[in-house]
PALO-937425 format. One record per residue: residue number from 1; residue in one letter; x, y, z of N, C-alpha, C in turn. Coordinates in nm, 2 decimals. Layout:
NUM | A | X | Y | Z | X | Y | Z | X | Y | Z
...
***
This chain:
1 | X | 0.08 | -0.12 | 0.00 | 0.00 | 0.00 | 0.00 | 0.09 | 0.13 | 0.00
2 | X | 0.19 | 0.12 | 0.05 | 0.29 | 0.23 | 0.10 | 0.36 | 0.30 | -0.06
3 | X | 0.38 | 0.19 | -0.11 | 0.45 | 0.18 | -0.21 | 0.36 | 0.24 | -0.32
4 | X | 0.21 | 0.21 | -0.38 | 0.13 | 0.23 | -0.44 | 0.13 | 0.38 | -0.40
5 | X | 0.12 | 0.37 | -0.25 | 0.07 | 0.58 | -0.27 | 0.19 | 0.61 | -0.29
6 | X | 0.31 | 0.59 | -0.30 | 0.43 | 0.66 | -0.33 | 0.40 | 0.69 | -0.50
7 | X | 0.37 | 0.58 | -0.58 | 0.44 | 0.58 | -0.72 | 0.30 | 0.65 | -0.79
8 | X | 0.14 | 0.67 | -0.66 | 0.07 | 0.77 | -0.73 | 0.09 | 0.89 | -0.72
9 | X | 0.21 | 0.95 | -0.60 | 0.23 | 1.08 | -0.54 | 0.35 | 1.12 | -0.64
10 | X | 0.44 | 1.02 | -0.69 | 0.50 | 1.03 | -0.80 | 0.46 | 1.12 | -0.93
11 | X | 0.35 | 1.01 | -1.00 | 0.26 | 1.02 | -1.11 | 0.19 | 1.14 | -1.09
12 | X | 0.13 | 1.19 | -0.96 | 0.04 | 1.35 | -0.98 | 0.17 | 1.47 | -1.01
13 | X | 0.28 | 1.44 | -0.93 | 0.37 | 1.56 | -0.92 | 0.50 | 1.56 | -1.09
14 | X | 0.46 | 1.45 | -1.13 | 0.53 | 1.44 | -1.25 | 0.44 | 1.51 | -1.38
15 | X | 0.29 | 1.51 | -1.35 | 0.18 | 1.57 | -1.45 | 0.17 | 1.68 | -1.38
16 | X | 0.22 | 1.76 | -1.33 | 0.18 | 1.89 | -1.28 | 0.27 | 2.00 | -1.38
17 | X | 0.17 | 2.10 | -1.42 | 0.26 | 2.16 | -1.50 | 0.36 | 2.29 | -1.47
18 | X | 0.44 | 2.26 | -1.56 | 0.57 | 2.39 | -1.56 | 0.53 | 2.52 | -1.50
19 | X | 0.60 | 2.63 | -1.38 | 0.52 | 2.75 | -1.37 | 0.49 | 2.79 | -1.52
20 | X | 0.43 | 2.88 | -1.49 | 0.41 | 2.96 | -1.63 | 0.57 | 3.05 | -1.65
21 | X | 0.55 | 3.13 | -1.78 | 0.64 | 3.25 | -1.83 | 0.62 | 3.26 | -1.92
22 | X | 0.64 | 3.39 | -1.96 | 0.59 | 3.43 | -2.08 | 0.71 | 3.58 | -2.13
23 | X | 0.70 | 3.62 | -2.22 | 0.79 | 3.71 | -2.26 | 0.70 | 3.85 | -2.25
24 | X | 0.82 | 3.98 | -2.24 | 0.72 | 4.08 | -2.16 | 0.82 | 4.17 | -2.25
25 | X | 0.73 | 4.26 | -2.33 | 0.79 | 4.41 | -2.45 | 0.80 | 4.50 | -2.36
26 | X | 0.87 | 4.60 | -2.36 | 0.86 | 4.76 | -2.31 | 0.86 | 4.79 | -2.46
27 | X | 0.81 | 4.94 | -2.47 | 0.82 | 5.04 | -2.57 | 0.89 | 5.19 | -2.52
28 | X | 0.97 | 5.24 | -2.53 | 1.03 | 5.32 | -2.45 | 1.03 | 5.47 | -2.54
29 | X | 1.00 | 5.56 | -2.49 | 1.03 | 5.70 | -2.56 | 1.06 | 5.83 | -2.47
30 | X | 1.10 | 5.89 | -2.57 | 1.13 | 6.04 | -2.50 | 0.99 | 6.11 | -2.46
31 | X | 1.01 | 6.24 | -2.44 | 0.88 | 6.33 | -2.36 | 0.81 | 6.35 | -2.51
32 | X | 0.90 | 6.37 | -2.59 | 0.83 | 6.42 | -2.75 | 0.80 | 6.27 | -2.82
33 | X | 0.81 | 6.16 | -2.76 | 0.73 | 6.05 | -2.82 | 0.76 | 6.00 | -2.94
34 | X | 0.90 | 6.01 | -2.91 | 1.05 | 5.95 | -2.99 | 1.10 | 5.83 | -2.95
35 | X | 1.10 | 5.72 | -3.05 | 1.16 | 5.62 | -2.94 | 1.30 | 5.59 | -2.92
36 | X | 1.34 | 5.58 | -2.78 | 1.46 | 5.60 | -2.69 | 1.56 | 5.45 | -2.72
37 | X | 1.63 | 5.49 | -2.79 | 1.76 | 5.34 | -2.78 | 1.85 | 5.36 | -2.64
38 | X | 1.92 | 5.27 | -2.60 | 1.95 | 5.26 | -2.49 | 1.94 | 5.27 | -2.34
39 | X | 1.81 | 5.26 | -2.34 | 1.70 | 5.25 | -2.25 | 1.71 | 5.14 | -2.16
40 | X | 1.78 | 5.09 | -2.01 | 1.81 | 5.01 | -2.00 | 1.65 | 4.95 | -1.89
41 | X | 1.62 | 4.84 | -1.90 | 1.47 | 4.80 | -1.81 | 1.54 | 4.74 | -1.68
42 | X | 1.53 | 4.67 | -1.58 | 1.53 | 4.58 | -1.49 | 1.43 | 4.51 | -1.43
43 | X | 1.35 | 4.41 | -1.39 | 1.28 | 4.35 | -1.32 | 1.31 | 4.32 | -1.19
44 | X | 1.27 | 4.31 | -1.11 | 1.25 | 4.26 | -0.94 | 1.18 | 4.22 | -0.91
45 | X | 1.14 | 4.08 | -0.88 | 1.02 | 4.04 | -0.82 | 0.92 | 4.13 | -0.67
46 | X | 0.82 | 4.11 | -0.70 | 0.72 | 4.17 | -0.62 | 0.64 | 4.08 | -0.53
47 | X | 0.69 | 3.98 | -0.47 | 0.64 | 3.93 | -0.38 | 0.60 | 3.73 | -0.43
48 | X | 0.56 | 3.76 | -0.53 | 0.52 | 3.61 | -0.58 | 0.53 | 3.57 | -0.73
49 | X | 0.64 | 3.63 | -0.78 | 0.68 | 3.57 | -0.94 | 0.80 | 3.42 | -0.85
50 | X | 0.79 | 3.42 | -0.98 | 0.91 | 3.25 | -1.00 | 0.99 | 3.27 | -0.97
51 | X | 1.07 | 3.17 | -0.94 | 1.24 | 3.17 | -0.96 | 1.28 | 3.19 | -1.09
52 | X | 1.41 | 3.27 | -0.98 | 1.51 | 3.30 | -1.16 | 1.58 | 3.16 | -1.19
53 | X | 1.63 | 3.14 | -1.30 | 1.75 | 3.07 | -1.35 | 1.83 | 3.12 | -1.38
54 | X | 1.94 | 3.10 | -1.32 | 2.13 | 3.17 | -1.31 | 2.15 | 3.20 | -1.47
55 | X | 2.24 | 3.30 | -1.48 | 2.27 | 3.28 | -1.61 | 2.41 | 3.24 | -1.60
56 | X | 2.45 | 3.18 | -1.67 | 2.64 | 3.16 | -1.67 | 2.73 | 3.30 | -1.73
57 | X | 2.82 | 3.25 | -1.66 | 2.91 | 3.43 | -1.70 | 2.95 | 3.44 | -1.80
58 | X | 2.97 | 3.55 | -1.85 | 3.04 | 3.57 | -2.02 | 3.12 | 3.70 | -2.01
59 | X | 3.18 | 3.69 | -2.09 | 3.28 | 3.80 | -2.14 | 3.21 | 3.92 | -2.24
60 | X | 3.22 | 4.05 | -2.20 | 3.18 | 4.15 | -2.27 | 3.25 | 4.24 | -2.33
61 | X | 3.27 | 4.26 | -2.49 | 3.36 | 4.36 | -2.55 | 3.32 | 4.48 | -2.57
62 | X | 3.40 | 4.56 | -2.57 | 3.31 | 4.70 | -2.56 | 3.48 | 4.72 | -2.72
63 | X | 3.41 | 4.74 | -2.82 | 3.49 | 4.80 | -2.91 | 3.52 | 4.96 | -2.89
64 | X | 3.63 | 5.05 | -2.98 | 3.66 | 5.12 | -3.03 | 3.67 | 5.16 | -3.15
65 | X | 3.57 | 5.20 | -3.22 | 3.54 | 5.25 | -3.36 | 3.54 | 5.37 | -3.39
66 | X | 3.60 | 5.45 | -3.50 | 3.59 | 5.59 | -3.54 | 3.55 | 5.66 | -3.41
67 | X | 3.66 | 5.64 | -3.35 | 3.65 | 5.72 | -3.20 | 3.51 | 5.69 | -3.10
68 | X | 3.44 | 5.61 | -3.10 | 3.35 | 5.55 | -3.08 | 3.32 | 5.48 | -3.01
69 | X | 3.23 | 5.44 | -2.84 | 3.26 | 5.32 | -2.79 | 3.13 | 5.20 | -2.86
70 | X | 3.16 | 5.13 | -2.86 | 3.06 | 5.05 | -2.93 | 3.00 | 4.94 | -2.87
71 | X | 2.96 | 4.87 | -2.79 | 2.80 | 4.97 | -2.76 | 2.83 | 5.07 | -2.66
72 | X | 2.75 | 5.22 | -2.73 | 2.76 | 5.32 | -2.62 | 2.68 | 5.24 | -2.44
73 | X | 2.59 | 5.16 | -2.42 | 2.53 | 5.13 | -2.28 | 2.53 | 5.01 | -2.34
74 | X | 2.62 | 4.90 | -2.20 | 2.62 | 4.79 | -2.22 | 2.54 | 4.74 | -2.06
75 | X | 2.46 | 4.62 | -2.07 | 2.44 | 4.59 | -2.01 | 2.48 | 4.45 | -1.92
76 | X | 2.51 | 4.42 | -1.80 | 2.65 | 4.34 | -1.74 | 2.61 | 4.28 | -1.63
77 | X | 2.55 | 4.20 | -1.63 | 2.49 | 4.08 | -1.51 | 2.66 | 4.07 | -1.40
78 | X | 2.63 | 4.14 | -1.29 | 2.72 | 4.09 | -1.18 | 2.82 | 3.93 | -1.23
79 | X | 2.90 | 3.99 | -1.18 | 2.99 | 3.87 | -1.23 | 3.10 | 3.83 | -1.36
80 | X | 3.01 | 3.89 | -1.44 | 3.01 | 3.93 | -1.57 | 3.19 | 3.98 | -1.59
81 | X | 3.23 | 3.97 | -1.69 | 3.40 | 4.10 | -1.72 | 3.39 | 4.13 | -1.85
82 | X | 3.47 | 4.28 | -1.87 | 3.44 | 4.34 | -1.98 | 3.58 | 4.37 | -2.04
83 | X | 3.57 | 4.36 | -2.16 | 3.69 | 4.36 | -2.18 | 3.70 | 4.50 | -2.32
84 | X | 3.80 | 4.60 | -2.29 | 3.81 | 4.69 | -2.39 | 3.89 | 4.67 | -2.51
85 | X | 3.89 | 4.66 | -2.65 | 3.98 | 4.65 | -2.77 | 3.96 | 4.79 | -2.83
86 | X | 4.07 | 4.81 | -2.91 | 4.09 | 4.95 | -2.94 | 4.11 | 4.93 | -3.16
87 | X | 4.00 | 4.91 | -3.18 | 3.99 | 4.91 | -3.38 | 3.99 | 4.96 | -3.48
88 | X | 4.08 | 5.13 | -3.36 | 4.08 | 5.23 | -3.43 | 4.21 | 5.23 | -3.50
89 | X | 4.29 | 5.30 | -3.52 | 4.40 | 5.36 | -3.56 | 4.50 | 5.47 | -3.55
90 | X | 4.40 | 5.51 | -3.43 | 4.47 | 5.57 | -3.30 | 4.49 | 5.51 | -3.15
91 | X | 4.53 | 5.58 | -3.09 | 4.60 | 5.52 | -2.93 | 4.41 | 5.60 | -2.88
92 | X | 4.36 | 5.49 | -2.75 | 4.27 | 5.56 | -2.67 | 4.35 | 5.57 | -2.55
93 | X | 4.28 | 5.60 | -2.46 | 4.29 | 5.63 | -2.32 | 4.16 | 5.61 | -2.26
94 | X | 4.14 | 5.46 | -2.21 | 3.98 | 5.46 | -2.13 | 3.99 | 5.45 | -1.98
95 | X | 3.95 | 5.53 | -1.91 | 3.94 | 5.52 | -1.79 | 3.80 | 5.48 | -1.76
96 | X | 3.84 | 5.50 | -1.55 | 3.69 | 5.49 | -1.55 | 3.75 | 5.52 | -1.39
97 | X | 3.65 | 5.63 | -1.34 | 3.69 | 5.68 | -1.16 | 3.61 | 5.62 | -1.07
98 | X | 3.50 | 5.52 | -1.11 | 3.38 | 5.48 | -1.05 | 3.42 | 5.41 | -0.93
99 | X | 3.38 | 5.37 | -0.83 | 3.40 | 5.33 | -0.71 | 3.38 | 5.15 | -0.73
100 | X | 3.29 | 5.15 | -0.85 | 3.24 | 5.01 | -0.86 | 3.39 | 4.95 | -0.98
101 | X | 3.46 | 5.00 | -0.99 | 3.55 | 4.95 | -1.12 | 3.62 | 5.09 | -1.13
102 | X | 3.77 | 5.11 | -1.09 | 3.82 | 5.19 | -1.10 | 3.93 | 5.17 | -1.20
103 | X | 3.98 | 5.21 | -1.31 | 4.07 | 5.14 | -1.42 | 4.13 | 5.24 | -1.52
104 | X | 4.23 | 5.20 | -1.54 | 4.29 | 5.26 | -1.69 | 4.39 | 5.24 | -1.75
105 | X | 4.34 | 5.25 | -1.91 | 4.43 | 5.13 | -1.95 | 4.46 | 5.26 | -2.13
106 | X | 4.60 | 5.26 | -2.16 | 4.59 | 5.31 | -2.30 | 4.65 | 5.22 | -2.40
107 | X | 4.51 | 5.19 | -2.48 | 4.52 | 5.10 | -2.59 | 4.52 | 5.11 | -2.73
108 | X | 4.66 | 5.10 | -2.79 | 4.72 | 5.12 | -2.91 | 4.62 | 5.08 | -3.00
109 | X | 4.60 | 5.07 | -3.12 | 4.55 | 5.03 | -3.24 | 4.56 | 4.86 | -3.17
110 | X | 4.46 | 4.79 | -3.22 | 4.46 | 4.67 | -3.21 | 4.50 | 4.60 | -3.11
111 | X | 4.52 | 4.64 | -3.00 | 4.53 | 4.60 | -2.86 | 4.38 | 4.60 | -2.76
112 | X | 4.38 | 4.53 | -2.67 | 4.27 | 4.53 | -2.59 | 4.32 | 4.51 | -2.39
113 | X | 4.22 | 4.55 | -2.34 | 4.27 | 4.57 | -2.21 | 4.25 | 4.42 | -2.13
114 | X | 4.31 | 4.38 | -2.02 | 4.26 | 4.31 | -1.92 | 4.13 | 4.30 | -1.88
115 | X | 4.10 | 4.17 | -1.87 | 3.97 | 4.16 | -1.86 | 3.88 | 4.25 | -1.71
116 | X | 3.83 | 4.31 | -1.69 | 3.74 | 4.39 | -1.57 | 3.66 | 4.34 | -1.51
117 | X | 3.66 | 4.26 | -1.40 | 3.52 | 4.17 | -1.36 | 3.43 | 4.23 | -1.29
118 | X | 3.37 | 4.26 | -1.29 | 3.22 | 4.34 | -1.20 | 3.13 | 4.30 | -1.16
119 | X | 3.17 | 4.32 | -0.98 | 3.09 | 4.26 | -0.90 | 3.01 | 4.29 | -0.82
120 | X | 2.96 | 4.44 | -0.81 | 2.86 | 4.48 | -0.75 | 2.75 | 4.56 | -0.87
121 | X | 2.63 | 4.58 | -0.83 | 2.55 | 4.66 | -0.90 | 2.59 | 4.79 | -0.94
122 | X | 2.55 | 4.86 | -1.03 | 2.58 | 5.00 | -1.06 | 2.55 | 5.03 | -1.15
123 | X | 2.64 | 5.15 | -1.21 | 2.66 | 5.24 | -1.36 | 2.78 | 5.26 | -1.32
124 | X | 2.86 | 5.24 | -1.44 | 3.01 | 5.28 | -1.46 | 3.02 | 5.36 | -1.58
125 | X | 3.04 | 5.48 | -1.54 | 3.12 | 5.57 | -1.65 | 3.25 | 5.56 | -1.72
126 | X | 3.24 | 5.55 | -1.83 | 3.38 | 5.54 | -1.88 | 3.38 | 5.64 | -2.00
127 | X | 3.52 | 5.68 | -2.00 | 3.58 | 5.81 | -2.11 | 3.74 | 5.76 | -2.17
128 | X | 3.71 | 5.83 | -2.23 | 3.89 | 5.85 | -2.29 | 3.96 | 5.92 | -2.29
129 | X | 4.08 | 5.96 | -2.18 | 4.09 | 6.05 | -2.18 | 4.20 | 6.18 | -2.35
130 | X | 4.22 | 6.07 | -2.40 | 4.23 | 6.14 | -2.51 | 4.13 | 6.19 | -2.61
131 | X | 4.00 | 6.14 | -2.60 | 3.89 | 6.21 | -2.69 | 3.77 | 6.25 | -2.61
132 | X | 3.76 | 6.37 | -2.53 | 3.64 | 6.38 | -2.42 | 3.53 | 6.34 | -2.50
133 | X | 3.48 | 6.34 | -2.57 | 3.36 | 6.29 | -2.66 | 3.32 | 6.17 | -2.66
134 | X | 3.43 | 6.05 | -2.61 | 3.41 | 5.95 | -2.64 | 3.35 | 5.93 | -2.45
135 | X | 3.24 | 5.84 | -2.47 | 3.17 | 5.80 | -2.35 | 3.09 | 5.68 | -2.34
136 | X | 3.09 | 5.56 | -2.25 | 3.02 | 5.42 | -2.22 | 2.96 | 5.40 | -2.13
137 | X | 2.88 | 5.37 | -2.08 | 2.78 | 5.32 | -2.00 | 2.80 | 5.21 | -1.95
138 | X | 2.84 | 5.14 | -1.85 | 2.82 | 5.01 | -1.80 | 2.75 | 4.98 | -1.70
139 | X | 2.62 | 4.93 | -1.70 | 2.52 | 4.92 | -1.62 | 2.50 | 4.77 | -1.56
140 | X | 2.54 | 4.81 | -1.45 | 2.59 | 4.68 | -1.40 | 2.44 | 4.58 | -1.27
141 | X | 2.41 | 4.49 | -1.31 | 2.29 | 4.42 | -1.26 | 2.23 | 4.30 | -1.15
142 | X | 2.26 | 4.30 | -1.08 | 2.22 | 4.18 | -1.01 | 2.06 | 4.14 | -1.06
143 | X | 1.97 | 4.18 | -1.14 | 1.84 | 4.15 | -1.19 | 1.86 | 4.00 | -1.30
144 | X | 1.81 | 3.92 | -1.28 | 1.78 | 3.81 | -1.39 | 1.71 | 3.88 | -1.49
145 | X | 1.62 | 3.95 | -1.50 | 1.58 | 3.99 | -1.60 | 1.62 | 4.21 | -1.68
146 | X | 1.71 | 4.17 | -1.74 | 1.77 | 4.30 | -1.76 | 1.81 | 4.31 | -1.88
147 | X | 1.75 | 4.45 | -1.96 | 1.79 | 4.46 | -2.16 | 1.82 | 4.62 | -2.15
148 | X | 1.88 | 4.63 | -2.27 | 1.87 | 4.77 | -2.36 | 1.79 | 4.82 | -2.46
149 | X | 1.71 | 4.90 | -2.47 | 1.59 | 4.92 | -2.54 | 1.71 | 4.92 | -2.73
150 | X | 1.66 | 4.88 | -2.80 | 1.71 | 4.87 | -2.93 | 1.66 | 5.02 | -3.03
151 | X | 1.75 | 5.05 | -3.11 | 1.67 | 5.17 | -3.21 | 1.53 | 5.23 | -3.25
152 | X | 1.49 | 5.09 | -3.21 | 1.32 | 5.14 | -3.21 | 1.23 | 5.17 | -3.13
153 | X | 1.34 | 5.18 | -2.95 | 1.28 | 5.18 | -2.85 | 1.23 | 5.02 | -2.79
154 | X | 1.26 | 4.91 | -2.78 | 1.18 | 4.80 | -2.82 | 1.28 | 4.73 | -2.70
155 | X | 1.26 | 4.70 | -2.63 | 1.29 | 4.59 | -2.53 | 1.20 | 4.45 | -2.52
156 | X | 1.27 | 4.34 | -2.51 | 1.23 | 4.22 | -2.49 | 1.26 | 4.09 | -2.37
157 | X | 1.23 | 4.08 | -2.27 | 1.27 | 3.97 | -2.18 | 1.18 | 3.89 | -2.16
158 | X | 1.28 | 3.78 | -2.19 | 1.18 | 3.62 | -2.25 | 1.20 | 3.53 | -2.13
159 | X | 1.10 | 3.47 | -2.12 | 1.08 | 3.34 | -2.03 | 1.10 | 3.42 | -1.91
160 | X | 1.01 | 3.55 | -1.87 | 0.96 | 3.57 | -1.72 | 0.85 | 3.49 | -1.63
161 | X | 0.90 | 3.46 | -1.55 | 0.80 | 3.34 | -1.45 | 0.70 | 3.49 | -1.45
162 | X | 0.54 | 3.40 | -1.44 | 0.40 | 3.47 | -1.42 | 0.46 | 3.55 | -1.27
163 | X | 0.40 | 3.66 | -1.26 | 0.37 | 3.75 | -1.07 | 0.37 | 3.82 | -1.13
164 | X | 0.36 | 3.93 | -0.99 | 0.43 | 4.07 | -1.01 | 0.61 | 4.08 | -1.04
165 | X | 0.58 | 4.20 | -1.09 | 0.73 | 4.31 | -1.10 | 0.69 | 4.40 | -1.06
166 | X | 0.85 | 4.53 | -1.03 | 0.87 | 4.65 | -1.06 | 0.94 | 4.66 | -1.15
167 | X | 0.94 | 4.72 | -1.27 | 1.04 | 4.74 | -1.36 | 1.09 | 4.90 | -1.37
168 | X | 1.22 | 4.91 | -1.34 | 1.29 | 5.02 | -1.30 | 1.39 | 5.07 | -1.46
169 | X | 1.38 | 5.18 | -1.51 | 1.42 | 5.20 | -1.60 | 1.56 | 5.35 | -1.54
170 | X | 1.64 | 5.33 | -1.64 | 1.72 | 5.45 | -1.69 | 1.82 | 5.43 | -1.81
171 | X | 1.86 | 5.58 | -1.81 | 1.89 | 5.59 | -1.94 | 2.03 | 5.71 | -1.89
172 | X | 2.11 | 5.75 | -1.98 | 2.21 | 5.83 | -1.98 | 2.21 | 5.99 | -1.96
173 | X | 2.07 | 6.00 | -2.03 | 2.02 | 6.10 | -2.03 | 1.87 | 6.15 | -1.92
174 | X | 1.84 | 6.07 | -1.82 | 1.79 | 6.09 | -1.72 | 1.84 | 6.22 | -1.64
175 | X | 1.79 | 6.27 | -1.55 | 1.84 | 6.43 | -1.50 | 1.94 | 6.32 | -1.37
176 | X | 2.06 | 6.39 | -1.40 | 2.13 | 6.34 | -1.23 | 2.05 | 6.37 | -1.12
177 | X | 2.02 | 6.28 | -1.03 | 2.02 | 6.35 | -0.89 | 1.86 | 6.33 | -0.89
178 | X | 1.74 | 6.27 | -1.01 | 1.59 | 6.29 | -1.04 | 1.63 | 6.11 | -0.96
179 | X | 1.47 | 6.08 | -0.89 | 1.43 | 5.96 | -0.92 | 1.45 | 5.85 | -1.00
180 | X | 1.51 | 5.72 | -0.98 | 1.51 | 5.61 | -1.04 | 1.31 | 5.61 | -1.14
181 | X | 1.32 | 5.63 | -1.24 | 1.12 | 5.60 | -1.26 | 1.13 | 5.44 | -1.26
182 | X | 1.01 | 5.43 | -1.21 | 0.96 | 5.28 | -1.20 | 0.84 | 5.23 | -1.18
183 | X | 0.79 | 5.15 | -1.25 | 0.66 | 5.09 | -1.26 | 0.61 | 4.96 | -1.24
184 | X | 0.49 | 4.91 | -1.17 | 0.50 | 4.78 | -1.15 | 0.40 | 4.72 | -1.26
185 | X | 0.46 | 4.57 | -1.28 | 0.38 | 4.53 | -1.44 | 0.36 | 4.38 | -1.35
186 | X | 0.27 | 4.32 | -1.47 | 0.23 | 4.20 | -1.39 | 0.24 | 4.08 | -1.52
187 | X | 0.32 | 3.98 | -1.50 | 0.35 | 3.88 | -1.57 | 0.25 | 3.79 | -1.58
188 | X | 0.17 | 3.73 | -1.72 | 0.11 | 3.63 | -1.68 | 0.18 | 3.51 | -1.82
189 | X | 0.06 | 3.47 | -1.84 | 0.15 | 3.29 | -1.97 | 0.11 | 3.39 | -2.05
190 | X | 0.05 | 3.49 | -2.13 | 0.07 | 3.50 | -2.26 | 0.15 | 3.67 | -2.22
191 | X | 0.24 | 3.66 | -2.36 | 0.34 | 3.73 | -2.38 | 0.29 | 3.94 | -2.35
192 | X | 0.32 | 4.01 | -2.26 | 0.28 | 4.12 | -2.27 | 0.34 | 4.24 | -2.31
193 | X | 0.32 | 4.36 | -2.30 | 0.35 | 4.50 | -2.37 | 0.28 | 4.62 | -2.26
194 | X | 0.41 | 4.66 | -2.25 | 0.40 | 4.85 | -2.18 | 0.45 | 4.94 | -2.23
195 | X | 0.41 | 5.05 | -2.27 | 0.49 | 5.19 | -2.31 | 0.50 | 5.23 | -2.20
196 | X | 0.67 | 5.29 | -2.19 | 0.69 | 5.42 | -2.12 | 0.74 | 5.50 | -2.17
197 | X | 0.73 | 5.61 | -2.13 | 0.80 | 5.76 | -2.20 | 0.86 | 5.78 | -2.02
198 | X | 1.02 | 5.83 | -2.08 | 1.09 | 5.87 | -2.01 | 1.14 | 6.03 | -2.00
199 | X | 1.16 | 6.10 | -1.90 | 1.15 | 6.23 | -1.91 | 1.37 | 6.22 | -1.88
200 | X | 1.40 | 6.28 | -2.00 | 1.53 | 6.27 | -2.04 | 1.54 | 6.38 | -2.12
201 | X | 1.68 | 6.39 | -2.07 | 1.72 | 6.56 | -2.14 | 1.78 | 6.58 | -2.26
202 | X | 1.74 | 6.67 | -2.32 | 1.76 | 6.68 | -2.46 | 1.90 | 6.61 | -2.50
203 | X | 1.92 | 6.55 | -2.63 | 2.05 | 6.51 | -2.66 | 2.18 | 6.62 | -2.71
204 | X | 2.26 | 6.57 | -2.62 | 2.38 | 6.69 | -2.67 | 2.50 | 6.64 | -2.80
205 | X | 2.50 | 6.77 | -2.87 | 2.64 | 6.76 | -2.98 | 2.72 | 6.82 | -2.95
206 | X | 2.88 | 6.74 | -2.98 | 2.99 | 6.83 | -2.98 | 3.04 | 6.91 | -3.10
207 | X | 3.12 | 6.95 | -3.12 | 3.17 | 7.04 | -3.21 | 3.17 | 7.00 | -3.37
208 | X | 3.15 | 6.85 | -3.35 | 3.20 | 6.77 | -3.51 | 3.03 | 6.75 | -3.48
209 | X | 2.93 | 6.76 | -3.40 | 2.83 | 6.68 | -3.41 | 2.81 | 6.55 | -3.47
210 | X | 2.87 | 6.53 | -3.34 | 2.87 | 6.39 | -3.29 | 2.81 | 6.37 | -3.14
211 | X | 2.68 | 6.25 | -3.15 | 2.57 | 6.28 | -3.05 | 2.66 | 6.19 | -2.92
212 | X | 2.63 | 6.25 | -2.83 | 2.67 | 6.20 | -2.69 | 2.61 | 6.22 | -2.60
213 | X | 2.59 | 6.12 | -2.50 | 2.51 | 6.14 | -2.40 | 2.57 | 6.19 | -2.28
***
């Protein structure tokens, strides 16, 4: 008998289905209803979403192009290292003064720096100090679920367990010193969609206009 209720307690918890998850859009824009690239989202659970699944660590390049960091905002799961290469044809100078990653390295044509491993949450500033123009973003995450809005404004994070969230946004162009904005969304099994418009400050040009944030 013992054994019978085991292999039925088995058989119910083997037919029980998967939590749910579903994939969840932001649409992201400026005040003028422009859509915003490098828009970065985060998720946090709110009390009763799923477990995360770990991601495994990876290496992140951040190039140097036509004086250029490429991608201007990277986004960098704790743990994570980043590594700078230089594809220009000039010498850079990338620093960075941030408290979370303090570093600097000047990289010749076709050279690249030591790898950077990053281990607490943040934003890391980085420049050059040979081209003040040149600027990167490294937005650093402890969130399982974390993107960069793409040219069209369009973010996508797939396979979120059903609950609540808060999803906390910024961007480069947020006012220093303003509120984190953040909104709570609620995950269910079919795939969902939020617009936000972000209140971000007009985009600046330097002298060659060339956009920087």
């Amino acid at each position: 008998m013992r054994l019978s209720g085991l292999l039925l307690l088995l058989g119910l918890l083997a037919c029980r289905p998967a939590a749910m998850a579903a994939s969840f859009t932001f649409q992201i824009t400026d005040g003028g209803g422009r859509a915003l690239a490098d828009a970065v989202v985060t998720l946090t659970a709110d009390g009763d979403a799923g477990p995360a699944k770990p991601l495994p660590p990876r290496e992140h390049f951040i190039d140097q192009q036509d004086e250029t960091f490429i991608p201007a905002v990277e986004v960098v799961p704790v743990g994570d290292v980043v590594i700078f290469r230089n594809s220009d044809r000039t010498r850079h100078h990338v620093y960075s003064f941030s408290p979370l990653a303090t570093f600097d390295y000047v990289l010749k044509p076709n050279e690249q720096s030591q790898p950077i491993k990053l281990q607490k949450p943040g934003v890391v500033a980085v420049g050059c100090n040979i081209h003040d123009f040149m600027l990167n973003y490294l937005f650093v995450t402890d969130s399982r679920w974390a993107a960069k809005s793409d040219d069209k404004g369009a973010i996508t994070l797939a396979e979120v367990p059903a609950g609540s969230y808060v999803a906390h946004f910024w961007h480069p162009r947020l006012r220093p010193g303003a509120p984190q904005p953040a909104q709570k969304v609620t995950v269910g099994a079919e795939p969902g969609k939020l617009g936000v418009s972000l209140p971000v400050l007009p985009e600046r040009k330097d002298d060659g206009e060339r956009s920087r944030y």
